[in-house]
N, C-alpha and C positions, 0 to 999 in steps of 0.2 A: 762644885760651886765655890767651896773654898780657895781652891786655887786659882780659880777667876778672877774672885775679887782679889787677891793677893798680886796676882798679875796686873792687874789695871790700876790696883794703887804702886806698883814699881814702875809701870810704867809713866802714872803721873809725879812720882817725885823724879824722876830720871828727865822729864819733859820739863820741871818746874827748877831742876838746878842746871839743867842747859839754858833756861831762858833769863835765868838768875846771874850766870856766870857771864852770859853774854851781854847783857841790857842792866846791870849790875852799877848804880853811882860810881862817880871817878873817884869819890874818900878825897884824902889828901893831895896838894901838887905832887905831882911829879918831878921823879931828879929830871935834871933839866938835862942832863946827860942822856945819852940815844940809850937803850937799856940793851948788855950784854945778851952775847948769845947763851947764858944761861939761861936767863930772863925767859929766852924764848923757849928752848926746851922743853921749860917747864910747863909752860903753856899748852905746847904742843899735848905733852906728855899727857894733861889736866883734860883738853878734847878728846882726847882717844879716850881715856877711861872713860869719858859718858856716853861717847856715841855705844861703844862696845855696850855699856851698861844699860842703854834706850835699847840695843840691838835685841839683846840679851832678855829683855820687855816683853818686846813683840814678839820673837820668836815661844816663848811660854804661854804667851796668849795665842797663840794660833795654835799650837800644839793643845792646849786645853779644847778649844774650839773643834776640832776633827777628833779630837776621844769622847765630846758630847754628844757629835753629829752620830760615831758609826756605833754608840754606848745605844742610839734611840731606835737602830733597825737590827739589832739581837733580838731571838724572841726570848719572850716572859723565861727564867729561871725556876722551876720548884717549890711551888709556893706562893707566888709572885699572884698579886689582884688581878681578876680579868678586868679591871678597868683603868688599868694602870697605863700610861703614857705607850710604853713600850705592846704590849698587848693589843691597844687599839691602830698603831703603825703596823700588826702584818696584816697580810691579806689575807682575805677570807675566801673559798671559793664553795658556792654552792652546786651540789649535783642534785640532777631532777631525775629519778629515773622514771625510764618508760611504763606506763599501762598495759597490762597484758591485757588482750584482749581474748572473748571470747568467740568464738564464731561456731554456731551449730547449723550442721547440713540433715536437711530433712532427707528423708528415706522414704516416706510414704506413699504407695503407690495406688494412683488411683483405679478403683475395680471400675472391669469393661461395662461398656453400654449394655444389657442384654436388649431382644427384642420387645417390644409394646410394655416398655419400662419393668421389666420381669426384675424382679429381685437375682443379685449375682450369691452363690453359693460358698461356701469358704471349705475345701479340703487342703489338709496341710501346709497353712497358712497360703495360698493364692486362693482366686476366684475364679467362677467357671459360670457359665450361661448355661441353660437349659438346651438340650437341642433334641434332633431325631438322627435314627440312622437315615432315614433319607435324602434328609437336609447334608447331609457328610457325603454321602453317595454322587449328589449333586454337586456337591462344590458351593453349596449354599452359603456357607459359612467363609470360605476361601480357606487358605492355609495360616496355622499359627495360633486359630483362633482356638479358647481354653470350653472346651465344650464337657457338660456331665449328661450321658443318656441315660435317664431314669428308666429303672424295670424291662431290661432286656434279658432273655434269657437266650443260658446257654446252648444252645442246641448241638452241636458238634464240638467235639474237643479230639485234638490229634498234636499230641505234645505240647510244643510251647501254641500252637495256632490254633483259634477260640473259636468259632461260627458263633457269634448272637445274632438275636431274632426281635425287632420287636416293632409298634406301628408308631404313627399311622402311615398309611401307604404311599400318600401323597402330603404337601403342604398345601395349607387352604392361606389364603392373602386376605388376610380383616378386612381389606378392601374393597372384596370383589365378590360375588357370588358364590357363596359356597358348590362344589363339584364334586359328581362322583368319582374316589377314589377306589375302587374294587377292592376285591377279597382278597387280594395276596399281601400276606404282609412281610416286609424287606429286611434282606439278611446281608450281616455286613463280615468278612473274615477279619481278624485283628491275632496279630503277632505279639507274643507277650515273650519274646526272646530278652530275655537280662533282666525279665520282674522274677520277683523272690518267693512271686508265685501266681500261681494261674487257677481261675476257675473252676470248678469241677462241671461233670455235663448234668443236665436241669435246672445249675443253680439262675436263682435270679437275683439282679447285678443291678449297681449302681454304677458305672463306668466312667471316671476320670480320665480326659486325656484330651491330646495338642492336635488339630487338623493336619493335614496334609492335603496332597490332592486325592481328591474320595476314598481317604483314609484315615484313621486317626491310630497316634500312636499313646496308649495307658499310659496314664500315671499313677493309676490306681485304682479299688475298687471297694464299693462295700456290698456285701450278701444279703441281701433285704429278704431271701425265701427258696425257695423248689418247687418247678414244676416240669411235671418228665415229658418231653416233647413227644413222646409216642403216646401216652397214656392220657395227657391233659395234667390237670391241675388239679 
């Protein structure tokens, strides 16, 4: 700033002895004689030195002028106020980051229908319906379906291949008229090829496993008892 105003008061006395020397009283007559080319010279000589000297002005002030302007877009120095001139000319930029979001997938699946709203059973975490071997014999069930046939026994055992036994012999329709279903009661053969184990013969079974067509293949089993198919119970 000092050198501003030092500039602009040189440039006003440089404006005020050009306007002085030119528009300046005549003083005294003049020799009446035309005045020598000294005269002029000097004159000449007396213009250049102030034009240069007005030049010489302006040129200081405008050079101060552009080291204020590019002095205002440096940022702040070490120390320097955030509220300082220079400080509040940079730019600022804000970043927003993103919200992570959460997303949870349900897994839960819903247990099957069983028949006349029967409660579904839970072995190793699935659910399974009640059924008969009948009903599997028939195809009652179709294929797929997660069926447990309560209290079958084993009656035949030949390796991994089971024979269970157990009733009732027919299905009755809540429907319809109860009907006689005879004395025989239905035996169903079931392959335990690749379970980690199989039955023994009399035992009595609780039988986890997946339909097929009049088949069903183990999932599993629990031993509820014995009873020897020749001897009874």
């Amino acid at each position: 700033m000092r050198r501003l105003r030092e500039g602009i008061t040189h440039a006003a006395v440089a404006a005020a002895v050009i306007t002085g020397g030119l528009g300046a009283s005549p003083g005294p007559a003049p020799n009446p004689r035309p005045p020598g080319r000294k005269n002029v010279s000097q004159s000449l000589r007396t213009i250049r030195l102030l034009v240069a000297a007005f030049l010489a002005a302006v040129t200081s002030i405008s050079a101060i002028a552009v080291t204020t302007s590019v002095a205002a877009t440096e940022p702040p120095k070490h120390g320097q106020s955030a509220s300082s001139p220079m400080e509040l000319a940079r730019p600022r930029t804000t970043i927003t980051r993103p919200t992570a979001s959460t997303v949870t997938a349900s897994t839960a699946v819903a247990p099957p229908a069983c028949a006349a709203g029967a409660p579904a059973t839970q072995f190793n975490g699935q659910s399974y319906c009640a059924g008969y071997i009948i009903g599997v014999k028939t195809n009652v069930y179709g294929s797929g379906a997660r069926i447990v046939l309560r209290n079958v026994n084993a009656v035949q055992v030949n390796g991994t291949s089971v024979v269970i036994q157990g009733g009732p012999s027919c299905l009755q329709d809540p429907a319809k008229s109860p009907v006689y279903c005879g004395s025989t009661i239905p035996t169903l053969t079931v392959s335990f090829a690749g379970s980690t184990a199989v039955p023994s013969y009399g035992a009595i079974i609780d039988l986890y496993g997946v339909t097929g067509p009049s088949s069903i293949s183990p999932k599993g089993y629990v031993v509820k008892g014995f009873c020897d198919p020749d001897f009874g119970c």
